[in-house]
C-alpha positions in Angstrom: 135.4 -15.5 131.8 139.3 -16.6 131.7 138.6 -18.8 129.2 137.1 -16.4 127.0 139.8 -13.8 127.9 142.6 -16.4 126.4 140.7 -17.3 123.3 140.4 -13.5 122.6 144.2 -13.0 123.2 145.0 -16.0 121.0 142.5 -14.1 118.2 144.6 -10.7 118.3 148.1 -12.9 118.5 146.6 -15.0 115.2 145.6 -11.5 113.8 148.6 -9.6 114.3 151.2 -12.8 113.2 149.0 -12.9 109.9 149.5 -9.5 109.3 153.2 -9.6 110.1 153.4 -12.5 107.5 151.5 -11.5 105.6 153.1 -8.1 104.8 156.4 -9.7 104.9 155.1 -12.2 102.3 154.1 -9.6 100.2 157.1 -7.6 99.6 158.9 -10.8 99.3 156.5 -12.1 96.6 156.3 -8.7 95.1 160.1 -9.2 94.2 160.3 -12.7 93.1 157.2 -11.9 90.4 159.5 -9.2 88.9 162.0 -11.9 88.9 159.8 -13.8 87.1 158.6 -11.1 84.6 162.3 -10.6 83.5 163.1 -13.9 83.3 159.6 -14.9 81.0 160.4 -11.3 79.2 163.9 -12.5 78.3 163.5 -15.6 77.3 160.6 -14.6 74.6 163.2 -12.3 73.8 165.6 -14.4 72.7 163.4 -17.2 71.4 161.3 -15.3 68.9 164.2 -12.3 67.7 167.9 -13.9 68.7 167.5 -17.7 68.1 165.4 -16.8 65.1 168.2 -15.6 63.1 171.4 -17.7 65.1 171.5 -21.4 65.8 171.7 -22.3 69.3 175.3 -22.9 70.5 176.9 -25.8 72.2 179.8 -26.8 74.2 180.8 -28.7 70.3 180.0 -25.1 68.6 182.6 -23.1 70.6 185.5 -21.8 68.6 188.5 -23.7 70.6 191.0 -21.4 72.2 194.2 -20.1 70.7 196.0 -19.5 74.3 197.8 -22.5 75.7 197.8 -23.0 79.2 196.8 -25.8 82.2 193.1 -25.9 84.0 193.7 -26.2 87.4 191.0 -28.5 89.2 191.2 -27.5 93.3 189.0 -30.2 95.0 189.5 -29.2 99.0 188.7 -32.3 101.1 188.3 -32.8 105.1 187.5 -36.3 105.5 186.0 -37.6 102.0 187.4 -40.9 102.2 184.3 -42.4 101.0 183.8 -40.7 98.0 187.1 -39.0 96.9 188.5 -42.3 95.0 185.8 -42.8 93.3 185.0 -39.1 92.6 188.6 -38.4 91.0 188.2 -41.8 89.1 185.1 -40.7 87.4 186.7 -37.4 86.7 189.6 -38.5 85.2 187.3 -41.1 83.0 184.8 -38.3 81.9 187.4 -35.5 80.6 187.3 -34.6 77.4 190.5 -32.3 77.4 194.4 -32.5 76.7 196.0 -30.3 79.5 194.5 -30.5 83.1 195.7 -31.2 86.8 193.5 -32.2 89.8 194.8 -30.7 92.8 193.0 -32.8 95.8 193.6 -30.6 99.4 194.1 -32.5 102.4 195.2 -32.8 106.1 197.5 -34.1 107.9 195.8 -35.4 110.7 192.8 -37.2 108.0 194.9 -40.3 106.7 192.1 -41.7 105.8 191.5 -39.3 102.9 195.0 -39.1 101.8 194.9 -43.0 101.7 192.5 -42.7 99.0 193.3 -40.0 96.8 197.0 -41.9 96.7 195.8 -45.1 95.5 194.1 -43.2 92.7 197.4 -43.7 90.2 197.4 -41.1 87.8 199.9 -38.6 86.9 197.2 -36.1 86.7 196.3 -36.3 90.3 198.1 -33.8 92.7 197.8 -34.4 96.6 198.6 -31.2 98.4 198.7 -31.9 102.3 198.6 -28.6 104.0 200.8 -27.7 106.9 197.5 -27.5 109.8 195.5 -30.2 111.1 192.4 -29.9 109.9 189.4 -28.4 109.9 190.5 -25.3 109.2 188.2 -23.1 106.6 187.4 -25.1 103.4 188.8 -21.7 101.5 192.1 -22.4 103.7 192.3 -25.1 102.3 191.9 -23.7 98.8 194.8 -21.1 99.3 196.7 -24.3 100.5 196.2 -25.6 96.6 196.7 -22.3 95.3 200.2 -22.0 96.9 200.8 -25.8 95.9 200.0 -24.6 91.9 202.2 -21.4 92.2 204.8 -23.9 93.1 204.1 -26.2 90.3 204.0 -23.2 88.0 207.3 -21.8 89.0 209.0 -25.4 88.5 207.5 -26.5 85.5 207.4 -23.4 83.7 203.9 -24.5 82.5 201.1 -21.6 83.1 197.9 -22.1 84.3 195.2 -20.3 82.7 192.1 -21.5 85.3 190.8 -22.5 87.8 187.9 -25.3 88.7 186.4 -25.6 91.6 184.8 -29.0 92.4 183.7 -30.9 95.5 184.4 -34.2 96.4 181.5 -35.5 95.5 180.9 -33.6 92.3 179.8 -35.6 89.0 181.4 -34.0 86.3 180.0 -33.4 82.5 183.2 -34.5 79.6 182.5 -31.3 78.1 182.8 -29.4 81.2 186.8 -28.7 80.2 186.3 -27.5 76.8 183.6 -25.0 78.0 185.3 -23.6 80.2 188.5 -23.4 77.9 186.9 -21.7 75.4 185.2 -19.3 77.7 187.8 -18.1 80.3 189.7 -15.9 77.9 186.7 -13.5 77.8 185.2 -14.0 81.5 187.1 -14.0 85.0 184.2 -16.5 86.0 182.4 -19.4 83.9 179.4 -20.7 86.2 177.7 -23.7 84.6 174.2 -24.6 86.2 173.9 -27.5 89.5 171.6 -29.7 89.5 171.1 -32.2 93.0 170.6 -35.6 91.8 167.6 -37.3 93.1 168.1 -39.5 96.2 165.6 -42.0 96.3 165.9 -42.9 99.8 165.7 -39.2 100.6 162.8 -38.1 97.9 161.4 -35.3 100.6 164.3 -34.2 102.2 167.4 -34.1 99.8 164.6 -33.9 96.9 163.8 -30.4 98.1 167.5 -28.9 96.6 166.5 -29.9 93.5 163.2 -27.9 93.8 165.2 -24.9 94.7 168.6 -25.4 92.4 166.1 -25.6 89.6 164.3 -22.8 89.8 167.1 -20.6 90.7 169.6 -22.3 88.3 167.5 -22.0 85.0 166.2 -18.6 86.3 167.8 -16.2 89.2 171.0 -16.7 88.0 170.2 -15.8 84.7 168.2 -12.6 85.5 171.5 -11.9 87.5 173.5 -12.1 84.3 171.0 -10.2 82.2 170.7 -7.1 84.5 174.6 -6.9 85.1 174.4 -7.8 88.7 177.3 -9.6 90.3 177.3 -13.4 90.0 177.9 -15.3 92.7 180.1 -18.8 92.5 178.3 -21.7 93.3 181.5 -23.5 94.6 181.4 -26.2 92.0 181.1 -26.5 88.3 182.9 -22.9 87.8 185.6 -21.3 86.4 188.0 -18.6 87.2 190.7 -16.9 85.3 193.6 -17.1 86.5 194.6 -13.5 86.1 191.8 -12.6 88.5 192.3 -14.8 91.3 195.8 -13.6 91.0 194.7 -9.9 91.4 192.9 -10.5 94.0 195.6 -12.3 95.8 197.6 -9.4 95.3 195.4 -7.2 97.3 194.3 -10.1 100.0 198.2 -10.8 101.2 199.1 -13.1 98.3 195.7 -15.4 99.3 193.1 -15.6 96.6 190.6 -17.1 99.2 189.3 -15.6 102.1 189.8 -18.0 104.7 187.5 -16.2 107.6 184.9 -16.5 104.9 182.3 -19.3 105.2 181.1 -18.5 101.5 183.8 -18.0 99.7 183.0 -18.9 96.4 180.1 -16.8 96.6 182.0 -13.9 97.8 184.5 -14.2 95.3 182.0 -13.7 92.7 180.4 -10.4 94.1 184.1 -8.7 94.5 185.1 -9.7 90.4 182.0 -8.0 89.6 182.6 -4.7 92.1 186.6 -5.0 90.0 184.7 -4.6 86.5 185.8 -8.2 85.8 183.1 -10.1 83.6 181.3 -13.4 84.7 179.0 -15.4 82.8 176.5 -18.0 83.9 176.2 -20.8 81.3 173.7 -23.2 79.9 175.0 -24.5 76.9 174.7 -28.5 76.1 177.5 -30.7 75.3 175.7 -31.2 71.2 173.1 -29.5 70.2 169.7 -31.8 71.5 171.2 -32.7 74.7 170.8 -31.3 78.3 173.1 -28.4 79.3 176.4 -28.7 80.9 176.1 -28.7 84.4 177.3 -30.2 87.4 175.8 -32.8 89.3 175.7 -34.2 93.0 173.9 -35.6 95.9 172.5 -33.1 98.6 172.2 -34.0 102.4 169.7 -36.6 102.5 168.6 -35.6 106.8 166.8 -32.8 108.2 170.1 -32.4 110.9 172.6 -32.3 107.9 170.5 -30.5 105.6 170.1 -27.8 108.6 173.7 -27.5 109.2 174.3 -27.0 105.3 171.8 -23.9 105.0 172.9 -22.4 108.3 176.3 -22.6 106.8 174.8 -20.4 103.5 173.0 -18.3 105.6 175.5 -17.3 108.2 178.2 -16.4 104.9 175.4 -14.7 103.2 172.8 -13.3 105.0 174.6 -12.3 108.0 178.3 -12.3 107.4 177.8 -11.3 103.8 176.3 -8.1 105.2 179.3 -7.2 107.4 181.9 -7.7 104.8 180.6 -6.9 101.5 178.2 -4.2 102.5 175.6 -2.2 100.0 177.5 -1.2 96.9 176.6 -1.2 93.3 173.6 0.2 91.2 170.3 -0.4 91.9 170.2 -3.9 90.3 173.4 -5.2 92.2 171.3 -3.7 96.0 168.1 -5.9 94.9 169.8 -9.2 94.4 172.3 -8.9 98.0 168.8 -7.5 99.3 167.4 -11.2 97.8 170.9 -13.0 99.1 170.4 -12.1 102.5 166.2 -12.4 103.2 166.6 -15.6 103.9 166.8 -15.3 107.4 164.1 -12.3 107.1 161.9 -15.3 105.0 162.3 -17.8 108.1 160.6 -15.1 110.7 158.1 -14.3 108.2 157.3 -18.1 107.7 157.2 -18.7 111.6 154.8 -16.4 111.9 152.8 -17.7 109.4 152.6 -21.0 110.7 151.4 -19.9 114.5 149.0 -17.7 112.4 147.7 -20.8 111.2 147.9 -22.9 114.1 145.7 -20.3 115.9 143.4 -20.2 113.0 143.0 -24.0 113.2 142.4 -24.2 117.3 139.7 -20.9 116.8 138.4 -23.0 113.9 137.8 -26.2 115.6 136.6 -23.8 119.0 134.0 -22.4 116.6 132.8 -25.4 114.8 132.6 -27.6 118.3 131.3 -24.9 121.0 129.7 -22.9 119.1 132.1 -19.8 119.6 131.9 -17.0 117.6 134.0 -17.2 114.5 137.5 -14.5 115.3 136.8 -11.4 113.3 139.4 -10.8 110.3 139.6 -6.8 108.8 138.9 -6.3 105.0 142.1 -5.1 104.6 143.7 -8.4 106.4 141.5 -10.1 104.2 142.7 -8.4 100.9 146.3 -9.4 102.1 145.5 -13.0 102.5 144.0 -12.9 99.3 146.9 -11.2 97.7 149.1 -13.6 99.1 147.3 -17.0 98.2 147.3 -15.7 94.6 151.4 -15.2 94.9 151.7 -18.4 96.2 149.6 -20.2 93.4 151.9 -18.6 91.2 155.1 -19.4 93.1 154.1 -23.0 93.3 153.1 -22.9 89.7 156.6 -21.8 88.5 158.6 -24.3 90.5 156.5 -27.4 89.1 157.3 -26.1 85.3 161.2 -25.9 86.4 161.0 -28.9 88.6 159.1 -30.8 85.5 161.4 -29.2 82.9 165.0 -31.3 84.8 162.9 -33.9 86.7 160.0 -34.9 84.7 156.4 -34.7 86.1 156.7 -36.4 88.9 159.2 -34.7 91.0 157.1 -32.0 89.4 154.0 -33.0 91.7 156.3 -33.8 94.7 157.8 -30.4 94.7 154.3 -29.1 96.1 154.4 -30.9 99.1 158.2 -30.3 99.5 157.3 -26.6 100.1 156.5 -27.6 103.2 159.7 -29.7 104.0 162.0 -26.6 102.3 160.1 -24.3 104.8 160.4 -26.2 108.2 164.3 -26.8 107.4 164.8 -22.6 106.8 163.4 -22.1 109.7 165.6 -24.5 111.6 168.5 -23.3 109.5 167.5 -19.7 110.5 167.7 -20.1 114.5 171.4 -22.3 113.9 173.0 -19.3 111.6 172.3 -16.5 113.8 173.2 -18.5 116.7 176.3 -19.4 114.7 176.9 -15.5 113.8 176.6 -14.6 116.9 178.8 -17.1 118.5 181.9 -16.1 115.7 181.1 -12.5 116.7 182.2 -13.8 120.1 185.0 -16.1 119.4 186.4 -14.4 116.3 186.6 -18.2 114.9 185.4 -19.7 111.6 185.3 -23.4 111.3 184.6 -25.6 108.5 180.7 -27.2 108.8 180.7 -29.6 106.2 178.4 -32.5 105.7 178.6 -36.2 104.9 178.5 -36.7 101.2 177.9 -39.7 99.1 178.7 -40.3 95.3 176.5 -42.2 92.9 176.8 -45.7 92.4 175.7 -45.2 88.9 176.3 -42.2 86.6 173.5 -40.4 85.4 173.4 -39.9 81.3 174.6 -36.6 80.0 
């Protein structure tokens, strides 16, 4: 009699979990298939009408621009020694442009990192050692550059017309310069598309970025751009005028960054747009027949680091996104913070799905074994499941034709699989960023989580 009693409690718990999912699921899925629509919709659009009667531009095509002034590269580091040299060597190899200077932040308690950046000899290399031992905030340590160029500005009499943003471990495209020199003068931000670089030793793990840096590089963003939502910096690979971050240093206390922010760059985007300032999210190739212009790195290659990384994105967006940027905007700019900040939403929803499953798979194997009657499931719970198996066959449908479009058809196959992996690290990233949330609530402090980072030993081709 006990025994049946638990089996029939572990039925309604499978039961209600399932529906929990499997509403959440829906509503979630509902939104990424109009995604989808517009994204398909647009680009038929512009295939069959626009490109029809224009020829595709490229970085090459771009009418050069007839304002002087610097590009400002900020690369903020807290202990890159191992891949800072060899990060601003490559840089300064792959450059196609006349008038740029790499500003490298450090600390003054990380020697080890301002050993490196020094024995990279080049006139073009700036080391700016801020006053604080570090960590601080990695957009401290941008304001620390910032105040470091105004300096430089004021000295030289030599204007600065952007700024980069790159991470020490960034790979850089030669055209990257000329893009976003051309641009800037008609755009407060230039974002040019990421894409993670495959680590072999890490095929399941880091490989499951470039599943979702794919997809959401050659389509959110762009459905972001064509319905006049704000655009969100990606940290790296991006461009802002110079004018703008100086506006909004003017109303931030003469800082351009926020330095309680954990996602600044992101941030920064959202306020341009809520200013009326113009962003534009690029993917134009360096000559016509090559891949697009874009930015490209190593992600964290271990469940622990890649954990810390998207608790990190979800505490700035999800959670602390919500407290300081709030609901503003038309209806277009509320859906795509409402998409910024479901992921921790996603990660309950997924939880329950898998102890929905779990049960299923126990009352499965009780049936098949005992003999036990097989656990009732309601039409309309049924209709649900169904509706949400047919989502997910689409979902997994569209990331193998992005993940086969940068990757070829294998990583194609492997990002399948790598749903798996990309949902067991959300959920562990989901517990860490409200625990994380909660404890800044408490302490009032913001620290710098950052991750160990590797550069490539050989370059990938443009």
């Amino acid at each position: 009699m006990g025994e049946d009693l638990l089996f029939a409690g572990l039925g309604l718990v499978m039961r209600e979990a399932a529906l929990f999912a499997g509403t959440g699921f829906l509503l979630l899925g509902t939104s990424d298939l109009l995604v989808d629509f517009i994204w398909i919709a647009r680009t038929l659009r512009r295939r069959f009408t626009i490109y029809r009667r224009f020829e595709r531009a490229s970085a090459a095509t771009l009418k050069p621009t007839d304002r002087p002034g610097r590009l400002a590269l900020f690369v903020p580091a807290w202990k890159e020694s191992g891949v800072i040299g060899e990060m601003l060597r490559s840089a300064l190899a792959t450059f196609r442009h006349d008038d740029y200077r790499i500003y490298v932040g450090a600390y003054p308690n990380d020697p080890a990192t301002i050993d490196a950046v020094r024995r990279v000899t080049d006139a073009r290399v700036r080391l700016v050692i801020g006053p604080k031992p570090g960590p601080t905030t990695k957009a401290d340590c941008l304001n620390r550059i910032w105040e470091a160029m105004l300096g430089d500005e004021a000295t030289e009499a030599k204007p600065v017309k952007a700024i980069v943003l790159h991470d020490a471990e960034d790979v850089v495209h030669s055209a990257e310069l000329i893009l976003f020199d051309s641009l800037i003068d008609r755009f407060a931000l230039v974002q040019l598309p990421v894409l993670p670089l495959i680590d072999p030793g890490s095929r399941w793990i880091a490989g499951h970025y470039a599943d979702e840096f794919a997809e959401s590089h050659a389509k959110e963003m762009v459905v972001r751009e064509a319905l006049g939502a704000g655009l969100p910096s990606a940290g790296v690979g991006c461009a802002f005028a110079r004018d703008a971050l100086a506006e909004i240093a003017a109303a931030g206390g003469g800082a351009p960054f926020d330095a309680d922010s954990l996602t600044e760059d992101y941030e920064l985007g959202l306020r341009l747009r809520a200013m009326g300032r113009r962003a534009a999210f690029v993917r134009l190739p360096g000559e016509r027949g090559r891949p697009v212009v874009m930015t490209r790195e190593y992600f964290p290659c271990t469940i622990k680091a890649a954990v810390s990384q998207k608790a990190r994105w979800m505490t700035g967006i999800a959670l602390s996104g919500w407290d300081r940027l709030g609901w503003t905007g038309g209806v277009a700019e509320r859906w795509m913070r409402l998409r910024d900040r479901q992921s921790v939403l996603a990660a309950l929803f997924l939880f329950a799905a898998y102890v929905a499953l779990l049960l299923w798979a126990v009352l499965s194997l009780r049936h098949i074994f005992f003999g036990a009657p097989p656990e009732p499931v309601a039409p309309a719970l049924a209709a649900l499941l169904a509706a949400n198996f047919v989502l997910l066959g689409w979902r997994v449908a569209m990331r193998f034709g992005f993940v086969t479009h940068f990757y070829g058809w294998r990583e194609g196959l492997r990002s399948i699989p790598r749903v798996v992996i990309g949902n067991i690290i959300a959920m562990l990233a989901a517990r860490r960023a409200v625990m994380r949330y909660l404890g800044t609530r408490r302490s009032g402090r913001v620290d710098w989580d950052k991750t160990v980072h590797f550069f490539p030993a050989a370059l990938p081709a443009e």
